[in-house]
N, CA, C and O atoms as a DFTB+ gen file, in Angstrom:
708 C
 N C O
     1  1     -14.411      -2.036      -2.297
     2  2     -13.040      -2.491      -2.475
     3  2     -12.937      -3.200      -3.832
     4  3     -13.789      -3.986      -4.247
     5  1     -11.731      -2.827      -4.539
     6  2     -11.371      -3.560      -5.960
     7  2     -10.369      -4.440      -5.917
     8  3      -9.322      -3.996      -5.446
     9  1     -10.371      -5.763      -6.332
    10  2      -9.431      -6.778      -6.086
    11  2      -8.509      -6.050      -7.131
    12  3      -8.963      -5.441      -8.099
    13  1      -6.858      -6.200      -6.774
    14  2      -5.723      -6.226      -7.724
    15  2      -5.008      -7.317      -7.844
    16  3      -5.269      -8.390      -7.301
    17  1      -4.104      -7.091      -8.540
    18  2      -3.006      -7.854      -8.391
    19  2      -1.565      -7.195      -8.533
    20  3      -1.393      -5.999      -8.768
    21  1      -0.930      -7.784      -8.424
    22  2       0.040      -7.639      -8.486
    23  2       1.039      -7.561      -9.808
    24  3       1.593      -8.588     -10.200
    25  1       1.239      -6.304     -10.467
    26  2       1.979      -6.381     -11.734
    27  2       3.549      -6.138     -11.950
    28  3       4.163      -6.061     -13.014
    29  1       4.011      -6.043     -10.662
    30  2       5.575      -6.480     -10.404
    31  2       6.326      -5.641      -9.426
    32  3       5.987      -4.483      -9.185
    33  1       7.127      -6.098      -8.984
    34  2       8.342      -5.143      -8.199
    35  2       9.087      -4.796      -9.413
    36  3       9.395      -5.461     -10.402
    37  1       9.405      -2.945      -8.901
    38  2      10.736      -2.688      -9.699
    39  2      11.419      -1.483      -9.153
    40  3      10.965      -0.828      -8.215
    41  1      12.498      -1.226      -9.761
    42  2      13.191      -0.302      -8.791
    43  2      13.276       0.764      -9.890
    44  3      13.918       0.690     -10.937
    45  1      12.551       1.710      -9.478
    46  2      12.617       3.326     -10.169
    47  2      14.054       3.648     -10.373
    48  3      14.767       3.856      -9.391
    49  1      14.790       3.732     -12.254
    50  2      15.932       3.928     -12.479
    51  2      16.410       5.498     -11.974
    52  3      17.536       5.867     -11.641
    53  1      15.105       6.301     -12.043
    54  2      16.194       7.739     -11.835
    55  2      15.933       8.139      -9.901
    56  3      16.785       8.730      -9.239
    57  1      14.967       7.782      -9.496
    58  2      15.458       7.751      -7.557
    59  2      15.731       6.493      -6.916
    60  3      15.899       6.347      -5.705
    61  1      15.772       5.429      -7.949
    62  2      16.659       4.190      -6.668
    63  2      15.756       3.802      -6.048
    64  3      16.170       2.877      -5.349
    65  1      14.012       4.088      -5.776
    66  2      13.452       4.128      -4.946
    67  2      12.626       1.971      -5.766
    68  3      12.662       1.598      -6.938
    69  1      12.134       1.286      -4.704
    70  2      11.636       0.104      -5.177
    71  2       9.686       0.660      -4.921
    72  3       9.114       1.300      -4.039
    73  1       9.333       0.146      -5.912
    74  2       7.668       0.300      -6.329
    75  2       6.902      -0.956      -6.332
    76  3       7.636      -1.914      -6.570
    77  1       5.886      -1.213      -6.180
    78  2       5.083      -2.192      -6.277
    79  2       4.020      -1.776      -6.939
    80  3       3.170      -1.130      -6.327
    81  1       3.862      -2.057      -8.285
    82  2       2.596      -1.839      -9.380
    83  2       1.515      -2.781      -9.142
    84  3       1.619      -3.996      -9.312
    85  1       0.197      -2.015      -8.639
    86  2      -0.946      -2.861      -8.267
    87  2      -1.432      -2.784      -9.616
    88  3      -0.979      -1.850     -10.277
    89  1      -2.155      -3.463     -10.108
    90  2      -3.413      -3.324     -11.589
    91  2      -4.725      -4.471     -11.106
    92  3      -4.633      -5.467     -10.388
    93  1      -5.843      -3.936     -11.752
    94  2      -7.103      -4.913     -11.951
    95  2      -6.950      -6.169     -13.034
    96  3      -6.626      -6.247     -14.219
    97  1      -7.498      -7.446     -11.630
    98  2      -6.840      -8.374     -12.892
    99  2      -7.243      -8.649     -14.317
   100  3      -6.566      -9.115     -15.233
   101  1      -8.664      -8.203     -14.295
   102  2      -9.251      -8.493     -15.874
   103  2      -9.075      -7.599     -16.783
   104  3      -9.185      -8.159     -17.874
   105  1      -8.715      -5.765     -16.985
   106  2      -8.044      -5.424     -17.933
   107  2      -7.419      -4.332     -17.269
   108  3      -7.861      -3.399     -16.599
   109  1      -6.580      -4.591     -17.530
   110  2      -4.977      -3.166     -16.641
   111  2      -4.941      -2.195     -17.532
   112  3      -4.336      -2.179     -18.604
   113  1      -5.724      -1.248     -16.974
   114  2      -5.780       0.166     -17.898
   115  2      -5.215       1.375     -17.066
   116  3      -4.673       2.443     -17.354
   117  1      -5.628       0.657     -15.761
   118  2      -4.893       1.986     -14.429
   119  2      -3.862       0.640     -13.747
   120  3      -3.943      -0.586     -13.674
   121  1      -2.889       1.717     -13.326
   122  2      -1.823       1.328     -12.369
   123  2      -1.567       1.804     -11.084
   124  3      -0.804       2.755     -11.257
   125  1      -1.743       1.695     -10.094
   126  2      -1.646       1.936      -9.008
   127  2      -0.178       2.031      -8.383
   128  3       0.158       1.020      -7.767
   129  1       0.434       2.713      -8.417
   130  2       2.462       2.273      -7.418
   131  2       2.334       2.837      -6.380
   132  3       1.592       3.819      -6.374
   133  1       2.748       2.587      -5.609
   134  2       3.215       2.371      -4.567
   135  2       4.655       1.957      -3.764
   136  3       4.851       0.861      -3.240
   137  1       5.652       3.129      -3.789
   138  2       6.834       3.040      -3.363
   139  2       7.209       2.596      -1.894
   140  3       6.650       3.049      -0.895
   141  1       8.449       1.444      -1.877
   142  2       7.867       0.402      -0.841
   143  2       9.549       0.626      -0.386
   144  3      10.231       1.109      -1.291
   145  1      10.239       0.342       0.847
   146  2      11.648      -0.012       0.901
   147  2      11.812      -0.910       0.089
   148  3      10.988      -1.367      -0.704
   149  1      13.149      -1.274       0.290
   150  2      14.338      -2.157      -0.350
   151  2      13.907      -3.697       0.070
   152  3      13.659      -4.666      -0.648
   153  1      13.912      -3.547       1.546
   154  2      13.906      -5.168       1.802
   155  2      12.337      -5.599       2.150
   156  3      12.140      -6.815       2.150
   157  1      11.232      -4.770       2.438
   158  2      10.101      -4.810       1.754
   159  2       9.485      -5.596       0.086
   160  3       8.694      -6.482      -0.237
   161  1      10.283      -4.767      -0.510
   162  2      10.283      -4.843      -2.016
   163  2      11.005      -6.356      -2.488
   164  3      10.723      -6.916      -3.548
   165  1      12.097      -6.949      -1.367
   166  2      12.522      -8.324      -1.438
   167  2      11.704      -9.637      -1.007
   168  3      11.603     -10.775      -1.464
   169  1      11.107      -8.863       0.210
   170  2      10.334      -9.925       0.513
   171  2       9.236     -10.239      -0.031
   172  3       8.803     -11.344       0.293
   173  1       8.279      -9.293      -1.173
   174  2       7.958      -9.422      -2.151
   175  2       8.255     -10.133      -2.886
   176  3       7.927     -11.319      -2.916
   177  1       9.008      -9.504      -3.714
   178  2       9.618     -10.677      -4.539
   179  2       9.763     -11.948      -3.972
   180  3       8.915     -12.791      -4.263
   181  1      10.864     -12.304      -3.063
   182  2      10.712     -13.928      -2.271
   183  2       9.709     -13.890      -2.528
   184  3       9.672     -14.343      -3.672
   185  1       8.369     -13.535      -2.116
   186  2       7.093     -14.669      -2.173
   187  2       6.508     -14.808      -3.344
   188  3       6.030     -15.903      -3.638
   189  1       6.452     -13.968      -4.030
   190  2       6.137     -14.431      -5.364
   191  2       6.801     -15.245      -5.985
   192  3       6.215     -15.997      -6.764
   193  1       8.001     -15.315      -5.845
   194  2       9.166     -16.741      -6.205
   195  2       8.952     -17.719      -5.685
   196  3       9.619     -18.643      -6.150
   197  1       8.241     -18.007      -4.821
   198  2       8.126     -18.598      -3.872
   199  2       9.606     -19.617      -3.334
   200  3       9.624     -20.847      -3.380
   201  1      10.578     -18.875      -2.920
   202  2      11.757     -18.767      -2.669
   203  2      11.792     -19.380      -1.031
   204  3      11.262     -18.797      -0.086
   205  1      12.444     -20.517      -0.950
   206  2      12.797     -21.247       0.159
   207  2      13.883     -20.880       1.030
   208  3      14.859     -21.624       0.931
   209  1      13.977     -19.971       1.826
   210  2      14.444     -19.311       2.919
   211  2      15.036     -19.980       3.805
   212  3      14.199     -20.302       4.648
   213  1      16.901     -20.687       4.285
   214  2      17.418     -21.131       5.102
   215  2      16.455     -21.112       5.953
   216  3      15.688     -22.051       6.168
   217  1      16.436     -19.479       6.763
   218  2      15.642     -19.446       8.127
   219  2      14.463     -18.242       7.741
   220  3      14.727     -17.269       7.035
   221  1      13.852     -18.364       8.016
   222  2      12.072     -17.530       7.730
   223  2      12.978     -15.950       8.149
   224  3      13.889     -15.647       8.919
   225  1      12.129     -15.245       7.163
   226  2      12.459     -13.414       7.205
   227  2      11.372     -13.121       8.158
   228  3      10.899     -13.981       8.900
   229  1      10.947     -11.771       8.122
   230  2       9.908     -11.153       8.924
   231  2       8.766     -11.761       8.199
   232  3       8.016     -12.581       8.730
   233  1       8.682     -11.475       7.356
   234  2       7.342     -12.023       6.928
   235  2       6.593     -13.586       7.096
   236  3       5.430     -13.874       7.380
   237  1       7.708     -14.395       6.812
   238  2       7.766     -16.006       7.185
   239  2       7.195     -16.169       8.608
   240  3       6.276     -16.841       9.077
   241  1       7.946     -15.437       9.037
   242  2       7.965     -15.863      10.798
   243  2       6.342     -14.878      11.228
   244  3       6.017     -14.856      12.415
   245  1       5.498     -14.172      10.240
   246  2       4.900     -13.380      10.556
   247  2       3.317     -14.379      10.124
   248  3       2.155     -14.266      10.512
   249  1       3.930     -15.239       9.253
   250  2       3.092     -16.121       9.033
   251  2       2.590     -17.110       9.988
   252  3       1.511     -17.244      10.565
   253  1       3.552     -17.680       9.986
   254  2       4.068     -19.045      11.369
   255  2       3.232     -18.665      12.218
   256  3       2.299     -19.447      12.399
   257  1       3.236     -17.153      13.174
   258  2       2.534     -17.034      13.982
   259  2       0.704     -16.618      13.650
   260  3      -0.254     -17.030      14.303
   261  1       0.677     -15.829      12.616
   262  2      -0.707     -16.150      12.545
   263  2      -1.298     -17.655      12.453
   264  3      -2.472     -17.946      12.682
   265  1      -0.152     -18.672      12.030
   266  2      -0.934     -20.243      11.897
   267  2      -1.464     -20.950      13.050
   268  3      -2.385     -21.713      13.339
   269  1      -0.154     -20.167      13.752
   270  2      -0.117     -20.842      15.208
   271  2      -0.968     -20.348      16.098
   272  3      -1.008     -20.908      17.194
   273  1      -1.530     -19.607      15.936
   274  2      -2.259     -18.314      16.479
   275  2      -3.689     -18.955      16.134
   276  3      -4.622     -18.558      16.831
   277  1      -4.062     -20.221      14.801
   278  2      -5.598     -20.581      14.350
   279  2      -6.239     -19.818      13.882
   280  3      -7.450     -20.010      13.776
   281  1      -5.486     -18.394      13.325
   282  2      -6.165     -17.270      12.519
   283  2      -5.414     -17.575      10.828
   284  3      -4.609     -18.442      10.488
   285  1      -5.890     -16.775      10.244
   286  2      -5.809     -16.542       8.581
   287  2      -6.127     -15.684       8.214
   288  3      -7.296     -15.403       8.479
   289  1      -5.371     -14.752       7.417
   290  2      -5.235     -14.031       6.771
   291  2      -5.886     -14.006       5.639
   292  3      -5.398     -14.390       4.576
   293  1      -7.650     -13.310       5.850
   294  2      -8.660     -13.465       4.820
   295  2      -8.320     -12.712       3.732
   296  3      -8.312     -13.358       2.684
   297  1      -7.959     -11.240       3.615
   298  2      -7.173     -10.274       2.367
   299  2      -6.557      -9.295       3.109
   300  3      -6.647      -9.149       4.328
   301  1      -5.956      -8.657       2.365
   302  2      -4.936      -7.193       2.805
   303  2      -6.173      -6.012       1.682
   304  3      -6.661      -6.079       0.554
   305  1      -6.196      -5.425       2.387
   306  2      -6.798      -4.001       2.345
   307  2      -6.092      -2.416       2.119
   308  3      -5.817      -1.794       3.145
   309  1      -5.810      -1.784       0.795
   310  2      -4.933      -0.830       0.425
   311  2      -6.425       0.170       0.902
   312  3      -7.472      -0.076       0.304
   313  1      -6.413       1.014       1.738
   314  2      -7.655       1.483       2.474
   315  2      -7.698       3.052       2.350
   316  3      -8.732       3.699       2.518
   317  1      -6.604       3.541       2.072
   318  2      -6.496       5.152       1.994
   319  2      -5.508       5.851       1.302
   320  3      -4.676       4.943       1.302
   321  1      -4.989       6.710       0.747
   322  2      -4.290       7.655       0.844
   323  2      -4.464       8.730       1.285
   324  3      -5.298       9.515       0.835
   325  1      -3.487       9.025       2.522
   326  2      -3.419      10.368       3.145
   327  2      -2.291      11.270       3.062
   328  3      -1.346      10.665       3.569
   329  1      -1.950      12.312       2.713
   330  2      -0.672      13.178       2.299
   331  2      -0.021      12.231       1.998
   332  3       0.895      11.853       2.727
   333  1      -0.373      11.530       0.697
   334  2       1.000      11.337      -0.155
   335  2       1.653       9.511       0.305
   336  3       2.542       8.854      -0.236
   337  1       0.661       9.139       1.614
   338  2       1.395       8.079       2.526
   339  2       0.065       6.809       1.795
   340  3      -1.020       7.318       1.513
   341  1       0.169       5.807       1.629
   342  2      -0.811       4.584       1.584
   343  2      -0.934       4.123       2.858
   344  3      -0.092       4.405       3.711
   345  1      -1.952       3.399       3.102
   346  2      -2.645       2.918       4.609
   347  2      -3.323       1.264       4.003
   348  3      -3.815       0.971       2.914
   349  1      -3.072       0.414       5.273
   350  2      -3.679      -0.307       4.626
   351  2      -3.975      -1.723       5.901
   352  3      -3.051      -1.921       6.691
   353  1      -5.090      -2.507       6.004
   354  2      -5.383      -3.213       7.160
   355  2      -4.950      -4.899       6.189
   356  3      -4.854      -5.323       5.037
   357  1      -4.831      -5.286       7.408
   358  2      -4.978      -6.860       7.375
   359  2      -6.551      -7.045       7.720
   360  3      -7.169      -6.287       8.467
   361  1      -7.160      -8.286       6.994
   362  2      -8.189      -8.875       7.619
   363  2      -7.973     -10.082       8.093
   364  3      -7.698     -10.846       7.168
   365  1      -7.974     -10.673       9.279
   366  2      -8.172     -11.582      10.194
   367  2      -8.995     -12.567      10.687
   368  3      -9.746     -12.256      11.611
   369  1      -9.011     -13.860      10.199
   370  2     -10.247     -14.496      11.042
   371  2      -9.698     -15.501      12.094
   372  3      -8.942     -16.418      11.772
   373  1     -10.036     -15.325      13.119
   374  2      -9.994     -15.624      14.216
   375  2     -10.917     -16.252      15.187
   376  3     -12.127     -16.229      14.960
   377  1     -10.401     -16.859      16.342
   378  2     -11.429     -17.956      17.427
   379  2     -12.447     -17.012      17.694
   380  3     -13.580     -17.406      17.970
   381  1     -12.140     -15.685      17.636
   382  2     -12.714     -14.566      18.296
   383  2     -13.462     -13.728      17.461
   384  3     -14.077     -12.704      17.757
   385  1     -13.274     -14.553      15.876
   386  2     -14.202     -13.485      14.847
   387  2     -13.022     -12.779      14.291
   388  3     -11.841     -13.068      14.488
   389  1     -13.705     -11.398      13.257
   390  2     -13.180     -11.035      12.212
   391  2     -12.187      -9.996      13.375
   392  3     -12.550      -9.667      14.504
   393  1     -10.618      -9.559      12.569
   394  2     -10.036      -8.714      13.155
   395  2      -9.372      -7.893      12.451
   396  3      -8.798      -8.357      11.466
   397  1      -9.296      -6.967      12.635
   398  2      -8.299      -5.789      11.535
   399  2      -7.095      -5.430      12.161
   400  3      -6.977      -5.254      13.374
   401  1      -6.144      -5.316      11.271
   402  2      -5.231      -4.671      11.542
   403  2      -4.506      -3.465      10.896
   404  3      -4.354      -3.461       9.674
   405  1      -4.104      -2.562      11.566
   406  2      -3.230      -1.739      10.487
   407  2      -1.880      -2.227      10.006
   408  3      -1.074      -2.833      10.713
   409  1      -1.730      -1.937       8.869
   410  2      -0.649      -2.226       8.367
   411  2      -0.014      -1.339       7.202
   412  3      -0.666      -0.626       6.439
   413  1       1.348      -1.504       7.195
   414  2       1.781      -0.674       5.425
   415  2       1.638      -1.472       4.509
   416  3       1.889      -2.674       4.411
   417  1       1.152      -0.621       3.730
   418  2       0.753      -1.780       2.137
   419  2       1.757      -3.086       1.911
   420  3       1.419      -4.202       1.517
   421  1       2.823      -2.720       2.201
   422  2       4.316      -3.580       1.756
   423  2       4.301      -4.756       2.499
   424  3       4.591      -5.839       1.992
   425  1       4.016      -4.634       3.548
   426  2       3.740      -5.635       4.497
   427  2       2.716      -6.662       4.929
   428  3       2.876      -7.693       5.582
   429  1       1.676      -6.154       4.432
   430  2       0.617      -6.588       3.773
   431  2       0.698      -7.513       2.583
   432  3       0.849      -8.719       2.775
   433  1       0.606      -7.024       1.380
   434  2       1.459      -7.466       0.113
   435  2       2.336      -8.957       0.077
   436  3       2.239      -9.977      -0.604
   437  1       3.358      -8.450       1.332
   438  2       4.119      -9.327       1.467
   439  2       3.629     -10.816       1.982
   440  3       3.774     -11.922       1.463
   441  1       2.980     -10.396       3.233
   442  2       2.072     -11.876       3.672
   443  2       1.342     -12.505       2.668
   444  3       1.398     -13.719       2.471
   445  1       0.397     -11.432       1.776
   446  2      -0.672     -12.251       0.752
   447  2      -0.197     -13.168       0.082
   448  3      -0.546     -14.314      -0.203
   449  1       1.053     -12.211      -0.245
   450  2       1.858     -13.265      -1.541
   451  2       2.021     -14.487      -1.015
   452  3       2.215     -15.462      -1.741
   453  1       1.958     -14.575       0.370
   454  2       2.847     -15.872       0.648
   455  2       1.908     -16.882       1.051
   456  3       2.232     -18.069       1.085
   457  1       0.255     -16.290       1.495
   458  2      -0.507     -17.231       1.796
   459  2      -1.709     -17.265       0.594
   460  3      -2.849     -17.696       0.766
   461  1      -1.275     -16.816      -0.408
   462  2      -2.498     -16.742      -1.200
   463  2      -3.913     -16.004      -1.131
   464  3      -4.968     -16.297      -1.695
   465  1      -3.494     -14.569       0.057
   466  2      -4.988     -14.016       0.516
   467  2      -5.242     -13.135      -1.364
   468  3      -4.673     -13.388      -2.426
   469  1      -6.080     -12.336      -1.103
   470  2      -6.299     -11.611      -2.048
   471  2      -5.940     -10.044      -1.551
   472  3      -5.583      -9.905      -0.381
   473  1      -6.016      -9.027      -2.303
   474  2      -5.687      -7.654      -2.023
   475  2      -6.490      -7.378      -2.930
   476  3      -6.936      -7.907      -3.948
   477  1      -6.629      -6.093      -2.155
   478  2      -7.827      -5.655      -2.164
   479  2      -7.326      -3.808      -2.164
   480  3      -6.301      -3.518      -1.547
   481  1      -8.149      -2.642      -2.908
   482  2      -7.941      -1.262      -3.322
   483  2      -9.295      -0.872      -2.801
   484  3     -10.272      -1.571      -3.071
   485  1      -9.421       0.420      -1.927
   486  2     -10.558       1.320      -1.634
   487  2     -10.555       1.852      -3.097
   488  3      -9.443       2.156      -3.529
   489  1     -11.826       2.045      -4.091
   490  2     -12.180       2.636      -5.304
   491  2     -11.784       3.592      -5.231
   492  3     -10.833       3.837      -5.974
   493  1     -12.228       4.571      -4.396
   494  2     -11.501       6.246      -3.852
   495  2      -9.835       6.314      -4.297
   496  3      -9.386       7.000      -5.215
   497  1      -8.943       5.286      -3.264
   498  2      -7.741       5.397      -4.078
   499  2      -7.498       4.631      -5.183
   500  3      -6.273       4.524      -5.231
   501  1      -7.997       4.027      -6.118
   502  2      -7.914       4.050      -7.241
   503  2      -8.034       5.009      -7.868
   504  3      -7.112       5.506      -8.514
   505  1      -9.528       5.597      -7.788
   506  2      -9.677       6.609      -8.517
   507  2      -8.720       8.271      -8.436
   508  3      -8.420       9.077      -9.316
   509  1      -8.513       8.243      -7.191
   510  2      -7.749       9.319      -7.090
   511  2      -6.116       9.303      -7.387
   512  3      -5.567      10.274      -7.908
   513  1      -5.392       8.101      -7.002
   514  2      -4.077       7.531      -7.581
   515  2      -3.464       6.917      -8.789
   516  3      -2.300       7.106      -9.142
   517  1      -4.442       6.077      -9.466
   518  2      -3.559       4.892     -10.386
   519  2      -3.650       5.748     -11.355
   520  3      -4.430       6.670     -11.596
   521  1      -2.532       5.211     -11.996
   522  2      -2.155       5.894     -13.419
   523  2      -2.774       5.412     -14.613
   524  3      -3.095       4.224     -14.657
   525  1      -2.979       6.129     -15.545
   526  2      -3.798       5.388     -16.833
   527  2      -2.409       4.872     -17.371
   528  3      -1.348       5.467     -17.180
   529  1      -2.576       3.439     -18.219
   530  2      -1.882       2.631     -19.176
   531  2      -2.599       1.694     -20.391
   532  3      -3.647       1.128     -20.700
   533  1      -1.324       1.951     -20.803
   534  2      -1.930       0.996     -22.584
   535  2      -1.123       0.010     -22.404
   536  3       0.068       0.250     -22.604
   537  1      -1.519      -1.388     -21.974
   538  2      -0.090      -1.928     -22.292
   539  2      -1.219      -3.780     -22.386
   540  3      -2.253      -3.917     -21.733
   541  1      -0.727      -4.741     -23.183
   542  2      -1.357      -6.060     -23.029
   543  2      -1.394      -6.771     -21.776
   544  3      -0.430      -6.793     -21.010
   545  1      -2.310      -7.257     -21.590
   546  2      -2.330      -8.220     -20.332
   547  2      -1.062      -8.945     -19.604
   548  3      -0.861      -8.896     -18.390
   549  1      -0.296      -9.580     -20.490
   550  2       0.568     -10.557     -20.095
   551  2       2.330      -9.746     -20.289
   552  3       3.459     -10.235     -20.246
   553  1       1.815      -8.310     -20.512
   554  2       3.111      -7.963     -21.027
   555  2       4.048      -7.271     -20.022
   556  3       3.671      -6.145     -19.697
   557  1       5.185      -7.705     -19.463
   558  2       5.893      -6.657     -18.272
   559  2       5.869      -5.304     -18.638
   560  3       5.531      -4.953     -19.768
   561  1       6.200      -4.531     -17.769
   562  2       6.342      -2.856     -18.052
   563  2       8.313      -2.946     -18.450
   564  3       9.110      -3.812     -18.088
   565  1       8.540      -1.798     -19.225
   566  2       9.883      -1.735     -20.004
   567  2       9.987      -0.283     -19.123
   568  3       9.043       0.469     -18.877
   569  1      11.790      -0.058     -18.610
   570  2      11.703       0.993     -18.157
   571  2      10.981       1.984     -18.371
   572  3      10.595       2.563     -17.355
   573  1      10.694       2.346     -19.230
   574  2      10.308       3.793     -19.834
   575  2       8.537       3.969     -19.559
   576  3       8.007       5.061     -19.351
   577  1       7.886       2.808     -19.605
   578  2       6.635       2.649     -18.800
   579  2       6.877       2.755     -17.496
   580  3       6.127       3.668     -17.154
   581  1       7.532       2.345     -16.432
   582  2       7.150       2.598     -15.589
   583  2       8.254       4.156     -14.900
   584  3       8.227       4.463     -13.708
   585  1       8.734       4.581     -15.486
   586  2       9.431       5.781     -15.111
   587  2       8.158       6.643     -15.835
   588  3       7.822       7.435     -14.954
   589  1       7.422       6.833     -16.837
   590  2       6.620       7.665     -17.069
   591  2       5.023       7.248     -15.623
   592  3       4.315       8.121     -15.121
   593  1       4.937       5.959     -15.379
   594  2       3.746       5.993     -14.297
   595  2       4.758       6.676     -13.211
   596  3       4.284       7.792     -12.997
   597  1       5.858       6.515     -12.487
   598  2       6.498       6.542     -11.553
   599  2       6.328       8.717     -11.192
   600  3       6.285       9.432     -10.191
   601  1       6.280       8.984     -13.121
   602  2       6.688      10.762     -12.704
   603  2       4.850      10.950     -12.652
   604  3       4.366      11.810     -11.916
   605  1       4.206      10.299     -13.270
   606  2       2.381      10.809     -13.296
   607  2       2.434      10.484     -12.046
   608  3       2.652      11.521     -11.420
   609  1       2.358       9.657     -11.391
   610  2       2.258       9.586      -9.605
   611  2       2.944      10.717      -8.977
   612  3       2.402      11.599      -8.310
   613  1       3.971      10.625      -9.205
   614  2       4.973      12.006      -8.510
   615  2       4.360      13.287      -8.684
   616  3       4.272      13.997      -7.682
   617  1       3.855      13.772      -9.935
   618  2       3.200      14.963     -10.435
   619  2       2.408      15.529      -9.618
   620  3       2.502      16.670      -9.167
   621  1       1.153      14.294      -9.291
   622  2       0.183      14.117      -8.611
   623  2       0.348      14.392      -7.195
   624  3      -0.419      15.109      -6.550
   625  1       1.144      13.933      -6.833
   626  2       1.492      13.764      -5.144
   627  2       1.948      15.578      -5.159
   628  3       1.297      16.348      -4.454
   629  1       3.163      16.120      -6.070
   630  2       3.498      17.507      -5.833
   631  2       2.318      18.290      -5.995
   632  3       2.211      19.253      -5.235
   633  1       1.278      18.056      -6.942
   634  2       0.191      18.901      -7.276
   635  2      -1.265      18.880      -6.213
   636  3      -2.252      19.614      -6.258
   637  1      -0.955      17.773      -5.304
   638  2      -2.470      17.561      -4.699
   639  2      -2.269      18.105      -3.661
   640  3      -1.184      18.158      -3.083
   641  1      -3.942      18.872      -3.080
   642  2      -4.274      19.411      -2.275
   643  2      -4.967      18.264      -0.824
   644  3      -5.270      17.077      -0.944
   645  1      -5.040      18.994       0.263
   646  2      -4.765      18.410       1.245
   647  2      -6.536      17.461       1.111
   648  3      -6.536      16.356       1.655
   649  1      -7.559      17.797       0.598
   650  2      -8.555      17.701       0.099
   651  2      -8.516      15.905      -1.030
   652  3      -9.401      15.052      -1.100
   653  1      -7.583      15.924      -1.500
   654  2      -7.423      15.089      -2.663
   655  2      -7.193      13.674      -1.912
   656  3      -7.483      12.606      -2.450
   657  1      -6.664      13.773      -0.665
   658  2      -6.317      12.603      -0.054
   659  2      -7.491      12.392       0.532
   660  3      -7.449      11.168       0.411
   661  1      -8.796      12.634       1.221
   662  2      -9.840      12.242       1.795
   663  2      -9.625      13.330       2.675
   664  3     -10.432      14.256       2.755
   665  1      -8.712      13.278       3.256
   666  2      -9.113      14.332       5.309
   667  2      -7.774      14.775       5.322
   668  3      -6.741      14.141       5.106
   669  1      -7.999      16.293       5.689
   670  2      -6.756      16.891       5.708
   671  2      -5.688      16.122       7.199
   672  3      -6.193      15.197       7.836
   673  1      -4.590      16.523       7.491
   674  2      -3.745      16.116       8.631
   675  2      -3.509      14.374       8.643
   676  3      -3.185      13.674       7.683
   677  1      -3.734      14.025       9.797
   678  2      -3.756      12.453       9.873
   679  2      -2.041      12.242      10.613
   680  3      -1.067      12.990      10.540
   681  1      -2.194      11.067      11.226
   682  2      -0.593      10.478      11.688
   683  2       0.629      10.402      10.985
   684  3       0.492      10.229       9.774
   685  1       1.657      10.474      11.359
   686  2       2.811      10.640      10.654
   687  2       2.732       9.570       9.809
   688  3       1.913       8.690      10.073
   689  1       3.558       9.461       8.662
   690  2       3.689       8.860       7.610
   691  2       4.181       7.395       7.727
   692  3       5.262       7.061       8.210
   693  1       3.247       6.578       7.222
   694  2       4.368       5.159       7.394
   695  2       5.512       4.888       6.138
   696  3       6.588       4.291       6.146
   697  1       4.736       5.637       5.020
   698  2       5.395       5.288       3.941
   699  2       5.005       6.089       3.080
   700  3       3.872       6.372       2.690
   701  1       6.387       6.585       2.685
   702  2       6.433       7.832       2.085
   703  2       7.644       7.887       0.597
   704  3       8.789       7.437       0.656
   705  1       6.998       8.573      -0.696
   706  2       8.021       8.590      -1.751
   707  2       9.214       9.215      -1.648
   708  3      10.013       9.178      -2.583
């Protein structure tokens, strides 16, 4: 597993669609996206703002109960790509020991941000997904960067064989471009 981070929410100008750009934190040469819903892609954002919420969203309240629960949220785990879909577990520590969960990347993502876990990339989908980039450390992406990663991902996804994802078939899609 490769730690990322997080290199921003944004919303793809020509499908409307919201993305979450993973990169390695010590030099961002590949990009990883990952197209996420709308209010996914908000609650993102909220936590990285760290944005004070009248009353707790899903994610808030998703927290609360792991606290209450005496577990923590050790990292989120981006664990596969299968046809085109990302997969991805929670790790858990608990009265009862370590626990996994499945989860969609977005949702995942979303908790880390808010408790400070780390996230975490299977090398496999790195290597088989993120996009190559030139861009400085500290510098945001300008439309035109990320509409050119947004169509190299897309390319990829129309061009790959059932082989390219790890194992052909697998469960319906949680999340899909």
């Amino acid at each position: 597993m490769v730690p990322v981070q997080i290199l921003g929410v944004y919303l793809d100008p020509n499908s409307g669609s919201s993305i979450v750009l993973l990169g390695e934190p010590s030099d961002v040469t590949r990009v990883l996206p990952i197209f996420i819903g709308p209010a996914e892609a908000q609650a993102i954002a909220i936590g990285i703002a760290e944005v004070e919420m009248p009353r707790p969203g899903t994610h808030d309240l998703m927290v609360e109960i792991i606290n209450r629960w005496h577990a923590r949220l050790v990292e989120v785990d981006v664990t596969e790509l299968r046809d085109g879909t990302f997969f991805a577990e929670l790790e858990l520590a608990t009265a009862d020991g370590t626990q996994r969960v499945s989860s969609r990347p977005s949702d995942g993502i979303a908790l880390a941000v808010r408790v400070g876990a780390p996230i975490m990339v299977a090398q496999r989908v790195l290597d088989t997904a993120a996009v190559g980039v030139e861009r400085g450390d500290d510098e945001p992406f300008d439309a035109a960067q990320i509409e050119a990663i947004v169509a190299e991902f897309q390319d990829f996804l129309a061009t790959a064989e059932p082989e390219d994802f790890g194992a052909p078939g697998g469960p319906p899609a949680e999340e899909t471009p």
